[in-house]
C-alpha positions, -999 to +999 in steps of 0.1 A: -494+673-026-525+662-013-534+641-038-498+623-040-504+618-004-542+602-011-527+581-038-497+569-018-518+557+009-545+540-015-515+522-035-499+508-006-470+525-011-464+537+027-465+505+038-430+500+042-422+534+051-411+549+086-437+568+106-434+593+135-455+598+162-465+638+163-461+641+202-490+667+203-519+649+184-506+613+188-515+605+151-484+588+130-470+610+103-449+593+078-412+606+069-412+600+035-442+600+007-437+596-032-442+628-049-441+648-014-411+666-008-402+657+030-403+685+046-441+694+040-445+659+057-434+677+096-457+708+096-435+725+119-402+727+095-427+748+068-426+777+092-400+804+089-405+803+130-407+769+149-415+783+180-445+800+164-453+769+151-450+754+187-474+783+206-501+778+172-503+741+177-506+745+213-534+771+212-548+746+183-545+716+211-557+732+241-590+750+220-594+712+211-593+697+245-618+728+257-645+725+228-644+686+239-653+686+271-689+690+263-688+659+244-667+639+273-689+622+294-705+607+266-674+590+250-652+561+264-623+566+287-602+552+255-616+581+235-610+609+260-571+598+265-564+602+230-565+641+230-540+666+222-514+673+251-499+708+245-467+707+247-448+733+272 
């Protein structure tokens, strides 16, 4: 689906589609893609556990947010805001 996804996005065709904010990472996801079936879109619903999912992306988030502080002090403050917040 990758490429459906590359395409999509290089064809304008997710211009007019809705977008959801992914309350861990902050980046926008979109609902819908052509050629992607939906629920590959939400990584969460293509687990057979959801609250695996949930303590994976945490650990993911939190690894994140500990491998960056080395890089911290030299980025702005807008920078350092936009990290993951693990979710409880």
């Amino acid at each position: 689906y990758t490429r459906a996804m590359l395409n999509a996005a290089l064809d304008g065709d997710l211009d007019d589609v809705e977008f959801v904010t992914d309350e861990r990472f902050g980046f926008e996801v979109p609902t819908s893609c052509p050629g992607v079936p939906s629920e590959v879109l939400q990584p969460r619903t293509t687990w057979n556990d959801g609250e695996a999912y949930d303590a994976t992306a945490n650990k993911l988030a939190t690894m994140f947010n500990e491998n960056f502080k080395r890089y911290e002090a030299g980025v702005s403050a807008e920078v350092n805001a936009s990290a993951p917040t693990p979710l409880a």
